[in-house]
C-alpha positions in Angstrom: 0.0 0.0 0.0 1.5 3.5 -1.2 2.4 5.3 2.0 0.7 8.5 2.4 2.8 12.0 1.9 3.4 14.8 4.1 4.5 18.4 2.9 6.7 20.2 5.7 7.1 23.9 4.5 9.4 25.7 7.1 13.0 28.4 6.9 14.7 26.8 9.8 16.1 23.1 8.4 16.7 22.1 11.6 12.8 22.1 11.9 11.9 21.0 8.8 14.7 17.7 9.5 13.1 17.4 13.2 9.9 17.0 11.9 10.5 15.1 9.2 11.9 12.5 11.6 9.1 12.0 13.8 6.4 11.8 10.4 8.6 9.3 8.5 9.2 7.3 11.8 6.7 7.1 14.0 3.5 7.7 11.8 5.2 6.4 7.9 4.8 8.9 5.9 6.4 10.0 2.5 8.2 13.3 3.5 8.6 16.3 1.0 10.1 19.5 2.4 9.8 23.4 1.1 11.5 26.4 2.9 8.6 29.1 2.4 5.4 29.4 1.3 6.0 29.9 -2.5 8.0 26.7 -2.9 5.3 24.6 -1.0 3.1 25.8 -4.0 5.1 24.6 -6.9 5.0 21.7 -4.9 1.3 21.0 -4.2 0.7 21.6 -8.3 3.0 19.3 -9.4 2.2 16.2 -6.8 -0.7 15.1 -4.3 -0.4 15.3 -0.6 -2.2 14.1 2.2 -1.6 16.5 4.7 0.8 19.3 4.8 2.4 21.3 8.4 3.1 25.1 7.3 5.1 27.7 10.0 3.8 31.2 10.7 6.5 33.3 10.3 8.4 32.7 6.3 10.0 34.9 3.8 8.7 35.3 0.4 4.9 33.9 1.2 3.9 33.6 5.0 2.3 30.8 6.2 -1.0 32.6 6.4 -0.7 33.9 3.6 0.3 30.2 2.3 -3.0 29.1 4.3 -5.4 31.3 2.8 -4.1 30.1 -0.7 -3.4 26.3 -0.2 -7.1 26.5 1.0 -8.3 28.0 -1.9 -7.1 25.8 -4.3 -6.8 22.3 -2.5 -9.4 22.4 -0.3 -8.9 18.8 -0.1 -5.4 18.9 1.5 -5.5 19.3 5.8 -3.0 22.4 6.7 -1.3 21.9 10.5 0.1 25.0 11.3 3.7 25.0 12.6 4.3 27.7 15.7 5.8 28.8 19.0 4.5 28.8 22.0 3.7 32.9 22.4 1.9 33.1 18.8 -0.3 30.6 19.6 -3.5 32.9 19.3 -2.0 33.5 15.8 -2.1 29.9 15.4 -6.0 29.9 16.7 -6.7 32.7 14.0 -5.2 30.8 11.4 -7.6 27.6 12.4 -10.5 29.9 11.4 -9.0 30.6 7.6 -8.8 26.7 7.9 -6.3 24.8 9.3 -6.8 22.0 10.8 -5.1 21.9 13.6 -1.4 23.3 15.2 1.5 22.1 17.0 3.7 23.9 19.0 7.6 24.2 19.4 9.6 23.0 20.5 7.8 19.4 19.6 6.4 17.2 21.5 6.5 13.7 19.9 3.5 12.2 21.3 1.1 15.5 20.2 2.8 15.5 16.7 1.8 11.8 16.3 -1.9 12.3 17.7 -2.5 15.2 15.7 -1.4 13.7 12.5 -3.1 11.0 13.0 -5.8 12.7 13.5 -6.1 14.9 10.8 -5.2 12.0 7.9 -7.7 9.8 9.6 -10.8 12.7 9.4 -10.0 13.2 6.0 -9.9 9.2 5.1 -13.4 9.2 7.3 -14.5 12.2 5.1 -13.6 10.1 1.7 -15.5 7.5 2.7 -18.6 9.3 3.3 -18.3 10.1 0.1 -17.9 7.0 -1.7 -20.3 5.2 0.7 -22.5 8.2 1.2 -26.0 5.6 0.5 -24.5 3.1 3.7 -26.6 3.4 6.7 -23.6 2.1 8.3 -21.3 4.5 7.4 -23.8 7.3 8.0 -24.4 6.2 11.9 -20.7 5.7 12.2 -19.8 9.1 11.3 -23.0 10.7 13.2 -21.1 9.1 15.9 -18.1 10.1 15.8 -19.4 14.0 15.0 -21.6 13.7 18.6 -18.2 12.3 20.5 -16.1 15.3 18.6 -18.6 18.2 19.7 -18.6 16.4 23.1 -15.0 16.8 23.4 -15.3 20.5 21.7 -17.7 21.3 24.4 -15.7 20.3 27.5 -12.6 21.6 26.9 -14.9 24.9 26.3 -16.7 24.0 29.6 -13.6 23.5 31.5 -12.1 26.9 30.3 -15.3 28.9 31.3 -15.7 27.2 34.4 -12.1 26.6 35.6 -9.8 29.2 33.7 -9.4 32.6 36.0 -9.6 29.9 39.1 -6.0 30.3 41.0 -7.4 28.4 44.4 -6.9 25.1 43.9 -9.6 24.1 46.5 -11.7 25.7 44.1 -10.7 24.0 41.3 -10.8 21.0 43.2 -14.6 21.2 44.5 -15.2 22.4 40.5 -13.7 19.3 39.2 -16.0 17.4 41.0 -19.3 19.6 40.2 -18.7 19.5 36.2 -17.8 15.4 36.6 -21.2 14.5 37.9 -22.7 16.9 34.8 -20.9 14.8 32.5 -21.0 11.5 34.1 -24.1 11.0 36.3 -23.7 9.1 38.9 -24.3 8.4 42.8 -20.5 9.6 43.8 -17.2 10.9 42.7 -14.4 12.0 44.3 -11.3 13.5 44.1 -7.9 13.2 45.4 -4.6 14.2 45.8 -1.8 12.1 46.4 0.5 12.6 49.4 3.4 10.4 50.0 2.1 7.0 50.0 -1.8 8.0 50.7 -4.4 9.2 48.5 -5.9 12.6 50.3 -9.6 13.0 49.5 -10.2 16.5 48.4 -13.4 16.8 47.4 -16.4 14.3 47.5 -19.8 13.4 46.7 -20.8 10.3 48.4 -17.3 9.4 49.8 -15.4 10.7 53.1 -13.0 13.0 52.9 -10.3 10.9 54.4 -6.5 9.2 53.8 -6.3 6.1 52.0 -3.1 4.1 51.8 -2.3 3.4 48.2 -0.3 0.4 48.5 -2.2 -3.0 47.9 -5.6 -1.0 47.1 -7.6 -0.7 44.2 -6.2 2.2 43.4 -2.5 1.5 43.2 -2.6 0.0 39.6 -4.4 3.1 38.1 -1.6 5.6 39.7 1.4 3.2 39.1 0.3 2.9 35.5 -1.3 6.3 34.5 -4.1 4.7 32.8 -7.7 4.9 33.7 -9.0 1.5 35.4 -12.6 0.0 36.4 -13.4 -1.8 39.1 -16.0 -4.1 38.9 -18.9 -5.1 41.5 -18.1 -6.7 44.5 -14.8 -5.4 45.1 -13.9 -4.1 48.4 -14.2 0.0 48.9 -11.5 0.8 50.9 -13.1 4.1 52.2 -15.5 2.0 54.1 -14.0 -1.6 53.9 -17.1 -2.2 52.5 -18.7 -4.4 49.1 -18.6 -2.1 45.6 -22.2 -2.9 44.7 -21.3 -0.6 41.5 -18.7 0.2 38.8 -16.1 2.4 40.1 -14.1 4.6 37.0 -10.3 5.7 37.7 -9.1 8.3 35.7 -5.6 9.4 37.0 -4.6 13.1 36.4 -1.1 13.2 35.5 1.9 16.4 34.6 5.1 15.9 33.5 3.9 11.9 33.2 3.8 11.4 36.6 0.2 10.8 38.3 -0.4 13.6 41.3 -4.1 13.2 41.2 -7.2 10.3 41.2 -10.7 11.3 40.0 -13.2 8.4 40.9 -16.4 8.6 39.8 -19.1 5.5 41.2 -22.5 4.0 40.5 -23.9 5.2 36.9 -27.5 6.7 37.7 -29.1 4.8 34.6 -27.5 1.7 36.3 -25.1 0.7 33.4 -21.7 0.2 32.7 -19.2 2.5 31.8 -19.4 3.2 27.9 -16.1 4.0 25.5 -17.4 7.1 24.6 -18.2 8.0 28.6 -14.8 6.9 29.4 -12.9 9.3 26.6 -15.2 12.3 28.0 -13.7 11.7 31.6 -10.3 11.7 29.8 -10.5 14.4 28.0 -11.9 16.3 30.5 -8.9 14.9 33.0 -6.2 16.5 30.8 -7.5 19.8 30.4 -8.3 20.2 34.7 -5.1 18.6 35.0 -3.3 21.5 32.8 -5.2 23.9 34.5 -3.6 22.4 38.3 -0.1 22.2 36.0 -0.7 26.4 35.1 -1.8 27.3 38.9 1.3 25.6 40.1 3.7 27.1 37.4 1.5 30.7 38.5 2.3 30.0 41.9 6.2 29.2 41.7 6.5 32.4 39.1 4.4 34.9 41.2 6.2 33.9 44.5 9.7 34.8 42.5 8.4 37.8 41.3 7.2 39.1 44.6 10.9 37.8 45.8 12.4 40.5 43.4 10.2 43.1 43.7 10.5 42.9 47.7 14.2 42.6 46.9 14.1 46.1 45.1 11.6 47.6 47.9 14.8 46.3 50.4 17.3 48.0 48.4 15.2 51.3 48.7 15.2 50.4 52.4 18.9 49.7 53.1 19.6 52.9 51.1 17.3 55.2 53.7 17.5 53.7 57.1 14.6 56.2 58.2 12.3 54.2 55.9 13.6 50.8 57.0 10.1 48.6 57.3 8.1 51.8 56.2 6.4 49.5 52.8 5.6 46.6 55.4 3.9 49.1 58.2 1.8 50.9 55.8 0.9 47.5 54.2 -0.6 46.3 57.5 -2.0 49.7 59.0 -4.0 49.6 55.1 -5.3 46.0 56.0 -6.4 46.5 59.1 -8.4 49.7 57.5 -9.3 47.5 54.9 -10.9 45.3 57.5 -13.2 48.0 58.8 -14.9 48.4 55.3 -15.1 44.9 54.9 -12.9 44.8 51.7 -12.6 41.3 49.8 -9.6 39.1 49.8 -8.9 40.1 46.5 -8.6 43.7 47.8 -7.0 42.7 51.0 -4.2 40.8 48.4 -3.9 44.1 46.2 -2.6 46.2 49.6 -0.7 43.5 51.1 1.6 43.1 47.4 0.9 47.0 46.4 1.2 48.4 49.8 4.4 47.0 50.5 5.9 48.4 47.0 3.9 51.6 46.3 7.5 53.1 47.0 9.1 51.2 44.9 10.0 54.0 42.2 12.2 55.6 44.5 14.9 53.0 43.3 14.8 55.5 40.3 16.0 58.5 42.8 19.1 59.8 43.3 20.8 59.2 47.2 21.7 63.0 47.2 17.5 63.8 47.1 16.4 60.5 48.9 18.9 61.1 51.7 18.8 64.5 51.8 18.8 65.6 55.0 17.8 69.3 54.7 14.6 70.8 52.5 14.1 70.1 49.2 14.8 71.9 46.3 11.7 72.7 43.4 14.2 70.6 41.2 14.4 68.1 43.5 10.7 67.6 45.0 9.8 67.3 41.1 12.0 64.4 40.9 10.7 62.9 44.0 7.1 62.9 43.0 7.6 60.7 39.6 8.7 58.0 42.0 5.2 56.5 41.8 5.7 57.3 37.8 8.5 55.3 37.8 7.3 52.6 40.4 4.0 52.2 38.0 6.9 51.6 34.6 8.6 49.3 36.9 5.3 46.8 37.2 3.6 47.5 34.1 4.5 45.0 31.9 3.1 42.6 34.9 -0.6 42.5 33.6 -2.1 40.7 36.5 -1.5 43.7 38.8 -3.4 46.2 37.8 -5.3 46.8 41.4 -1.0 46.9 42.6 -0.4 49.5 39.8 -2.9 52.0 41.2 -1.7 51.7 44.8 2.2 52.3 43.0 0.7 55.4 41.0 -1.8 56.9 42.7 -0.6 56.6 46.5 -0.2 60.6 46.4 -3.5 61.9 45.3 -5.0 64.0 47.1 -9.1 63.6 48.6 -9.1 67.6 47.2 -7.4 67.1 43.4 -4.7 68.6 44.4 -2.1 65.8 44.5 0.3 64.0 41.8 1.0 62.7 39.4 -2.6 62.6 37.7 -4.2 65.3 39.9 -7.4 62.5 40.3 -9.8 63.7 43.0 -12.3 62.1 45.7 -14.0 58.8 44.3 -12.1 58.7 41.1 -9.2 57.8 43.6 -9.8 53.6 43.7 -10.7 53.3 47.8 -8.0 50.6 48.1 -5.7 53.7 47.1 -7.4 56.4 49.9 -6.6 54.1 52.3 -3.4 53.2 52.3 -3.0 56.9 51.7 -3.7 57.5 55.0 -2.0 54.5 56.5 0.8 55.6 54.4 1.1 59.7 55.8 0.7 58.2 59.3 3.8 56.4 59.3 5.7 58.9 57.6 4.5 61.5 60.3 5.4 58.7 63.4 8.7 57.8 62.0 12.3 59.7 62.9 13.3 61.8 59.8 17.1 63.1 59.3 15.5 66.7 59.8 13.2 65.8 62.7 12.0 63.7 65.4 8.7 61.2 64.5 5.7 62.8 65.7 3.4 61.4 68.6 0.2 59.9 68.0 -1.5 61.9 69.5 -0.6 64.8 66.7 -0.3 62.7 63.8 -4.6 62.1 64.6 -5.2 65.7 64.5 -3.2 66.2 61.4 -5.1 63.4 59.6 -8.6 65.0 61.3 -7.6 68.0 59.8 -7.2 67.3 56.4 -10.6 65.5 56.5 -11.7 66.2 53.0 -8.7 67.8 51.7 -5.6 65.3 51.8 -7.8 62.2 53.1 -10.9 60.7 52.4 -12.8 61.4 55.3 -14.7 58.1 56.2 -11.2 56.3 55.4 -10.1 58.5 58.2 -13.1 57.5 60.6 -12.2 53.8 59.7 -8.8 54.2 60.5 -9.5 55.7 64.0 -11.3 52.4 64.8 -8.1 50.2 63.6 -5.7 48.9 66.7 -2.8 51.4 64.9 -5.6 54.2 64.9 -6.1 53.4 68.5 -2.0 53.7 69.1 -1.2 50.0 68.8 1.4 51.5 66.6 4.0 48.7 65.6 
C-alpha cells in the first residue's frame, strides 16, 4: 500500500529535519520539504499530498498567507500549522481561515503523532462518506463520531469557562467534582490528591473525605500505570472496607507523566456500565483540569519569584534610607487592618498587602543626594521625587495581572481635594483601596524619625489626619482608621 505524503514547509532546516523525523518514523509517511510558502506551491501543483504542516513566520509567502491560498485551491489537503508557543493565538486565527489543527515548538513527539493521525484519519473518514454516502452504516458511524467530537469541543470549552481565571486550587478541586457528575451522572465521585504513599480526598460526593493508603488497594494500579482503570462489583471499597455494589471509573490526572491526582467517579444513575465514549469524555476532560492544576502551580512558583524580586528592590530602597527601613511593610498592614473596617474582599486585602508593600518602589529610580537628603528640598528636587510612583508604575507595568498593585504604585499621592500627583485624580475617582493606604501611608511617615526631625506622637499625627478630613484624606477612610488597633495607638 502506497504510503501516504506529508509536505513540511518551514525556513529553519533544523525544523523541517526534526519534523520530518518524527512523520517518516513514527507515523510512515512520504516526507517532502519546502523552505517558504511559495515553494510549498510549486510543490502541491506538481504532486498530491495528504496532509501538509506550514510555519507562521516565512519569507517570500507567509504561512497565512500560504494558508489562505493552499485553502483556496486544495481544499482537499489538511493544513497543520507549525508555531511557538507565544503566537499561539495566531495559530488559533489561522484555524478559522482553515487549518486544521497546530503544533507547538519545541515538539512534542507524542502530540505531533496524535495530531497527525488525526487529521489523515478525518479526511480518510470524510472520503469515505463520500464513496459510501448511500451506507446506513457508514452514515451512523460518522453521526457518531461527529456527537463524540462536539462532546469533546464542548468540554474543553466547559472547562475553560468554568475553571480558567480559578487560582485556588480548593476551588478547582470542588469544580472538578461539580462539572464530573454533569458529565458523568452518577451516585458519587471523588477527588484526590496524592500525598506520599496515601491518597488525600479533596473533594467528595458520596465518599469521606479521608486518607487512604495506596499500597495493595484498588487504586495503586491506576496511579502506578497512569491509565484509567474499572473496578468491577463486589470489590472491596477501601473508604469503608465495604462491598462495591457498583462500577467504580479511575481516571488518574497526570503532569510531567507522573500521576499527582485520582478522580473516581461510582454507581452510573441509569445503572449501566461505563461506555467508551463516557470513558474518553472523563479523559478528555482529565487532561484539560489537570493543565489547568499544572498552570496554577507554574502561576504560583513564578508569582512567589516575582514578589521575591520586587521585595528585593523595595529592600534596596530600604537599606539605602534607614529612616524608611520597614516603612512598605507598616503601611501595608496599618492599610489591611483599614481594609478590614470596610469589609474589603480578599482580592482587595491581596492588592494592599503586594501593592502596599511596593507603592515606594520608584524611589529605586531616585538619586541618594534627594532621597537622603537631610535638609529641604529643592523645586528641582521635589519634582523628581514625585515621579517616583511614575516610575514605580513603569517598573510593574508590563506585569498585567496587577493592575489593582499599579494603582496603589501610582496613585498613593492623590489628594481627597485634586490637588495631589501625578494625575491630579480627586475624591471617588481615587480607587478606595488607594485612599486608604494613603492615610495609613502619611501616618507612618508623620510617626517615624526623619534626618531633619524627630517622629511625631500619636496623638498629633490624629489631628493632622482629622484636619485634612476632606482635603488630603478621604474622610470616612479617616473615621475607619481611628477604629483600627494602629488608629487606636497599637502602633507597631
Amino acid at each position: 500500500m502506497q504510503k501516504e505524503k506529508a509536505l513540511i514547509v518551514d525556513d529553519d532546516p533544523i525544523v523541517r529535519d526534526i519534523l520530518a523525523d518524527i512523520l517518516s518514523g513514527l507515523c510512515g509517511l512520504n516526507i517532502v520539504t519546502a523552505s517558504n510558502g511559495l515553494e510549498a506551491l510549486e510543490h502541491l501543483k506538481r504532486d498530491h499530498y495528504d496532509i501538509i504542516f506550514t510555519d507562521l513566520n516565512m519569507p517570500k509567502l507567509g504561512g497565512m498567507d500560504f494558508l489562505k491560498e493552499s485553502v483556496r485551491i486544495y481544499p482537499q489537503i489538511p493544513v497543520v500549522m507549525i508555531t511557538g508557543l507565544s503566537t499561539v493565538d495566531v495559530a488559533v486565527a489561522a484555524m478559522k481561515e482553515g487549518a486544521s489543527d497546530f503544533i507547538v515548538k519545541p515538539f512534542q513527539v507524542d502530540k505531533v503523532v496524535a495530531v497527525t493521525k488525526r487529521v489523515i484519519g478525518e479526511k480518510k473518514l470524510l472520503k469515505q462518506v463520500i464513496n459510501e454516502s448511500k451506507n446506513d452504516d457508514t452514515i451512523k458511524r460518522i453521526n457518531a463520531e461527529l456527537f463524540r467530537k462536539l462532546q469533546e469541543i464542548s468540554i474543553f470549552q466547559e472547562v475553560s469557562l468554568q475553571l480558567d481565571g480559578i487560582y485556588n486550587n480548593k476551588e478547582i478541586y470542588d469544580k472538578i467534582i461539580e462539572m464530573a457528575i454533569k458529565l458523568i451522572p452518577v451516585k458519587g465521585a471523588f477527588f484526590g490528591v496524592i500525598e506520599a504513599d496515601h491518597l488525600k480526598i479533596v473533594s467528595s460526593v458520596g465518599f469521606k473525605l479521608n486518607k487512604i493508603k495506596i499500597e495493595g488497594s484498588f487504586l495503586e494500579n491506576t496511579i502506578k500505570n497512569k491509565i484509567y482503570n474499572i473496578i468491577s462489583c463486589n470489590g472491596i471499597n477501601p473508604f469503608e472496607g465495604l462491598t462495591i455494589h457498583d462500577q467504580i471509573l479511575l481516571m488518574p490526572f497526570t503532569l510531567r507523566d507522573e500521576t499527582f491526582a485520582l478522580l473516581g467517579l461510582c454507581g452510573k444513575e441509569d445503572k449501566t456500565a461505563f461506555a467508551e465514549d463516557e470513558i474518553a469524555v472523563v479523559h478528555t476532560f482529565a487532561k484539560k483540569a489537570a493543565l489547568r492544576i499544572e498552570n496554577n502551580a507554574l502561576y504560583e512558583v513564578f508569582y512567589n519569584n516575582l514578589i521575591n524580586t520586587l521585595k528585593s528592590l523595595v529592600i534596596s530602597i530600604e537599606a539605602r534610607d534607614s529612616y524608611t527601613k520597614q516603612h512598605s511593610e507598616r503601611v501595608a498592614i496599618y492599610s489591611l487592618q483599614i481594609a478590614d473596617v470596610f469589609g474589603l474582599s480578599d482580592e482587595d486585602k491581596d492588592a494592599i498587602r503586594f501593592g502596599g508593600y511596593l507603592h515606594d518602589i520608584g524611589k529605586i529610580g531616585v538619586r541618594d543626594t534627594i532621597l537622603l537628603k537631610p535638609g529641604e528640598l529643592t523645586e528641582e528636587e521635589m519634582a523628581e521625587i514625585r515621579l517616583h510612583p511614575i516610575k514605580g508604575d513603569e517598573i510593574v507595568k508590563p506585569i498585567r495581572f496587577f493592575p489593582k498593585e499599579r494603582e496603589l504604585i501610582r496613585y498613593h499621592h492623590e489628594r481627597f481635594d485634586g490637588n495631589g500627583y501625578p494625575d491630579g485624580l480627586k475624591e471617588h475617582e481615587i480607587p478606595l483601596i488607594v485612599r486608604i493606604l494613603s492615610v495609613a501611608d502619611a501616618y507612618d511617615a508623620m510617626t517615624s524619625e526623619r534626618p531633619y526631625r524627630a517622629p511625631r506622637t500619636h496623638q498629633y499625627t490624629l489631628k493632622e489626619l482629622t484636619k485634612n478630613m476632606g482635603l488630603q484624606f478621604d474622610p470616612e477612610v479617616v473615621k475607619a482608621f481611628l477604629k483600627t488597633p494602629v488608629g487606636r495607638g497599637n502602633r507597631l
